[in-house]
C-alpha positions, 0 to 999 in steps of 0.5 A: 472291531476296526474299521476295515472290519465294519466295512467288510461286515457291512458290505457283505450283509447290506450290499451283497458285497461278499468278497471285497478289496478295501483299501483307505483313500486320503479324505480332508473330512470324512473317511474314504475307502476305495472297495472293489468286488473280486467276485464281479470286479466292480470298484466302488467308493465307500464313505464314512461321513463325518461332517455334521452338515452332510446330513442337511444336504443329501435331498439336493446332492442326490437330486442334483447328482442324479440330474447331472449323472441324466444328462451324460456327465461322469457323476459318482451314482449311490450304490442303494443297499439290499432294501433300497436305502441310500445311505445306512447308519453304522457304530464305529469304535472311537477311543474318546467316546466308546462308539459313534453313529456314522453315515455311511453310502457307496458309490460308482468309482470312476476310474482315472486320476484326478488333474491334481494327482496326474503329472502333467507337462506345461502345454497339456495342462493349458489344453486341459485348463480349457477343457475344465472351464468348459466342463464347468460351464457346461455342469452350471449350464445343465444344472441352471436349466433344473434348478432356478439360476435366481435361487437366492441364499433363503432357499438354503438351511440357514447353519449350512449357509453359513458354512466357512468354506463357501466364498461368501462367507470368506470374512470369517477366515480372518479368525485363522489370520494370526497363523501366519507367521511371515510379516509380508504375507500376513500384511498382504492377506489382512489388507485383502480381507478389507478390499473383500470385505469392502467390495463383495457384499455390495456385489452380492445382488448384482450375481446370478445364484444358483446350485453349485458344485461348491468345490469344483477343483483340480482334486475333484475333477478325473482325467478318465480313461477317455483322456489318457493319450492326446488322439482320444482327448481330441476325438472325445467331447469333455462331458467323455473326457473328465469325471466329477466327484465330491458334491458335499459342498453343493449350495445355493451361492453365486454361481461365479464362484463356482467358477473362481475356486476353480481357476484358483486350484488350477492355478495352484496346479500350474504352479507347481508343473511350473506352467504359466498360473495366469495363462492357465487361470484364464483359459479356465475362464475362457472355456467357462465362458463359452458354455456360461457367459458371465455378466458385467458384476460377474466379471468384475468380482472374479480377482476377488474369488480367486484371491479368496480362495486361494486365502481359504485353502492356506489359512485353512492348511495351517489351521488343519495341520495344527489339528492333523500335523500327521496328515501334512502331505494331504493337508498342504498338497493343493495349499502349498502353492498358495503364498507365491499365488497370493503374493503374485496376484496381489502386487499386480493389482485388482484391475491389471489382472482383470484386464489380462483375463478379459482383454478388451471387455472387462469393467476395468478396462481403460 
């Protein structure tokens, strides 16, 4: 039995799902499906999960999910099975080891596309560049008002804290530095990872932590259906205007850092729609700051964020296509603008970047 054939068992005997559409979405690690019920039309996302951390994280993902999807944000709620259970366990045929147990759960589809699909011209994506950053700002607010903004890093699972993705845990990219194969960039990526390594764990204490999205980025945010034409996105508050998906990277971690991965992506977007990457980077930050004013520590560690970020999602492509040179398209999609961003970034410098991001009241400020 493959796997569109698991899947349509398993829709039939445990979510009443009789007569379904299943068609296979792009995934980075686990395995999407987009699932519509021709019976009543709703749309779903159905998930096998494949991350071995996934299991570790579901009592906060739900919990923070829920509280977000309470207070009016567009969050993708779990479809609970025929007894009540959100998420089953499934065997799955693999050709190295016979069979493998799968999590798998359903959840709302929210309709749209997301900012990293949708072709958008220069002046809308710095409308909507604001629009995220006040989103963001507005989910960190709301979720600081459940969740202690002081919860520091021993409130997480210690294997999970040390999760290679998260911004803190940067350094340990450097293990993929040798893939890049351009002299000047692999000079300029190494002498990075030293001023990260020299100035952000001295930070660390002077941050506000908190629970975060953990991948807040161009892929995870939808323009939804409130956002398709410029009278509605006028009219329409942003909690109506954009969807968010994609928790499973939610962690105890600076909430800062929620914020630079996002204007790093948004960045990597304006590159490649060939608008202004730093105008769009910081009118991220503005509209971020109008809902979740940053402190002085917060200011001063943001060209650090975003530069590592942008690090991660390149060193991190060429290590996946060398694991998945099939997938090249989805691998290298947000990555493929990275090298010009941290080649731009880091011949401007620290300080001059900062300064064009906060005029007038960063650390840096002369």
């Amino acid at each position: 039995m493959d796997d569109f054939e698991t899947i349509r068992e398993v829709l039939r005997k445990t979510y009443n799902i009789l007569d379904a559409r299943v068609t296979k979405l792009n995934g980075y690690l686990d395995k999407n499906f987009w699932v519509k019920d021709d019976k009543t039309s709703k749309q779903y996302i159905l998930r096998i999960i494949c991350q071995k951390r996934f299991t570790k994280i579901t009592k906060r993902m739900d919990a923070l999910i829920n509280h977000l999807h309470s207070h009016g944000f567009k969050v993708p709620t779990l479809l609970r099975t025929n007894d009540g259970r959100a998420r089953i366990t499934e065997k799955f045929a693999n050709n190295s080891e016979g069979f493998v147990e799968r999590q798998i759960q359903v959840s709302d589809f929210i309709s749209g596309r997301s900012v990293f699909e949708s072709d958008l011209n220069p002046s809308d994506l710095v409308e909507i560049a604001n629009d995220v950053g006040m989103l963001g700002g507005l989910v960190n607010k709301c979720i600081s008002e459940k969740f202690s903004i002081n919860s520091l890093i021993e409130n997480t699972d210690d294997e999970d804290s040390k999760f290679i993705w998260f911004t803190e845990n940067f350094y340990d990219m450097k293990i993929y530095l040798p893939l890049v194969r351009d002299a000047q960039l692999q000079k300029i990526i190494s002498q990075f990872f030293e001023l990260f390594k020299t100035k952000v764990p001295s930070q660390l204490k002077h941050l506000r932590y908190g629970l975060v999205h953990g991948d807040f980025s161009d892929m995870n945010i939808i323009l939804t259906d409130e956002s398709s034409d410029e009278e509605t996105r006028l009219r329409s508050s942003v909690k109506d205007k954009y969807g968010i998906i994609d928790f499973e990277h939610c962690h105890h971690s600076p909430v800062v850092f929620d914020l630079t991965v996002c204007m790093a992506y948004m960045m990597t977007k304006a590159a490649s729609a060939n608008a202004d990457p730093m105008l769009v980077g910081g009118n991220v930050l503005d509209g971020f700051r109008q809902n979740f004013p940053l402190n002085k520590a917060e200011k001063d560690i943001l060209f650090c964020g975003v530069m590592a970020r942008l690090v991660s999602s390149f060193l991190m492509s060429l290590h996946s296509l060398e694991l998945q040179p099939e997938n090249k398209g989805y691998v290298t999609g947000q990555s493929s603008q990275c090298p010009q961003l941290i080649r731009m970034l880091w011949m401007r410098g620290e300080h001059p970047v900062t300064n064009s991001w906060l005029p007038g009241d960063n650390p840096h400020m002369t």
